[in-house]
N, C-alpha and C positions, 0 to 999 in steps of 0.2 A: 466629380466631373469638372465644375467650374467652380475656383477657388474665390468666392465669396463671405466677405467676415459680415458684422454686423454692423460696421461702421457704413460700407459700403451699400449698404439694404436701406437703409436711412436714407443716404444721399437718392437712391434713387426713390424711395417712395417720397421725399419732398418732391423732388421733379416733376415725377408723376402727380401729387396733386396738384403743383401750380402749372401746368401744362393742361391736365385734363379737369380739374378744375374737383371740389366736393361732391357737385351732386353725382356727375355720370362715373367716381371712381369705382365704386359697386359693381357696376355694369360690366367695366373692363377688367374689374378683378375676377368677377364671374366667367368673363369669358375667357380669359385666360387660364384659370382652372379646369376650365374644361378641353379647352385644349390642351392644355399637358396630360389633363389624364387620359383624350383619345391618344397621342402620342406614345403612351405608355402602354395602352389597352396595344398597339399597335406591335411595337416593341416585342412584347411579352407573344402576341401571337407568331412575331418571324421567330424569335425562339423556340416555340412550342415545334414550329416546321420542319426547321432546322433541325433539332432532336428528333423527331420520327424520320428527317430524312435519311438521318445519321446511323439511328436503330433500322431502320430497313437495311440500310448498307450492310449493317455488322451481321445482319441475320440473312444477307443472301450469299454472305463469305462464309458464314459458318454450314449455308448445307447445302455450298461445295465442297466445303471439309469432310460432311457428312456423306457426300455422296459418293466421292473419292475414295474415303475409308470403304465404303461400303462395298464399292465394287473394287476395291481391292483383296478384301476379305472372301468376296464373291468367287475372285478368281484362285485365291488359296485354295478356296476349299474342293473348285471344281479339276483341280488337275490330280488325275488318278487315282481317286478315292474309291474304293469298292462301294456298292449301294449295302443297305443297314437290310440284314434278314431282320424278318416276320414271323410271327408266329401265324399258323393259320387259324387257328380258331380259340379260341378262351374257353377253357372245360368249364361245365358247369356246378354249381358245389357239389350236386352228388358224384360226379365221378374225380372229385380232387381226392387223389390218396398219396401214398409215399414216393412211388414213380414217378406221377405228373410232376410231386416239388421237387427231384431229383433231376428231372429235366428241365423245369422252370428255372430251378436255384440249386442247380451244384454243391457240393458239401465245399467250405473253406478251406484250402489246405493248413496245414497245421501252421501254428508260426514258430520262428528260427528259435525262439525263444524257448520254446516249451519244454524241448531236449535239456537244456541247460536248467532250466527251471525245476525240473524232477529229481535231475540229479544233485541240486543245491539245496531239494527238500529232502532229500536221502544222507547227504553227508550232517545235515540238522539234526535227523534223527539219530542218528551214529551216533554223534558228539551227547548231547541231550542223554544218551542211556547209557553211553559209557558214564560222564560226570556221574548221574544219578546213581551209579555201581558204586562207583570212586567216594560221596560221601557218607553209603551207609553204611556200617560198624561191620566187619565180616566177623561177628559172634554168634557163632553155634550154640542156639539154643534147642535143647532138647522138647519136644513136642508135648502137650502138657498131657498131662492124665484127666483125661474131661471126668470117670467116675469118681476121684477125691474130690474132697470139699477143701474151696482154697483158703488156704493161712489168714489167720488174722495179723494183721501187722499188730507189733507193740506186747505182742505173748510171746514170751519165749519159755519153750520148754512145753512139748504135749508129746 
């Protein structure tokens, strides 16, 4: 705030002692310190004011923003809206069976997907048993005789 060097601090506290003299400079340095710090005390509290004045402004602008919004919302909602049915009464567990949740909770209708889905798991299967035909050996082998006894490998000749 006040562009004061050091040279200048000198000049004045010589002044000030030959002016007010050794004994009472104590005195006025005390009371000078206290006056700047009420000044300061003073300071700090119109700012503190000043910021609540500041934050009550901002927060009486914000709920007319809010209340604006609100009753604007208010008025959306109330032009021509059908009122919301009720259920009249809440079964109790013993009479909840398959009816009651058939009229509580409807069954889901199927999704679009599902048609496509079956038939993508049908051409899988095609594909899958054809390949599976396609790599095994078409040799006809004759069905074995379960009552012989089978060959020994490495004899030949019985």
């Amino acid at each position: 705030m006040f562009d004061i060097g050091a040279s200048e601090l000198l000049v004045v506290g010589v002044v000030a002692l030959v002016v007010i003299g050794p004994k009472e400079l104590p005195g006025v340095l005390r009371t000078v310190g206290k006056t700047i710090a009420n000044i300061r005390k003073m300071a700090g509290e119109f700012q503190t004011q000043f910021s609540d004045a500041m934050r009550e402004a901002e927060m009486e602008e914000a709920r007319k923003k809010v209340s604006e919004l609100g009753d604007s919302v208010k008025s959306a909602l109330d032009t021509d809206t059908p009122p919301v049915a009720t259920a009249a009464t809440p079964p109790s567990e013993g009479e909840i069976n398959a009816a009651t949740i058939a009229e509580i909770a409807p069954p889901l209708p199927e999704p679009a997907y599902a048609a496509s889905h079956e038939a993508l798991n049908a051409e899988l299967r095609a594909a899958s048993e054809s390949s599976a035909q396609a790599e095994t050996p078409a040799v006809a082998t004759a069905p074995a005789d379960e009552s012989a006894p089978p060959k020994a490998a490495g004899h030949a000749g019985s």
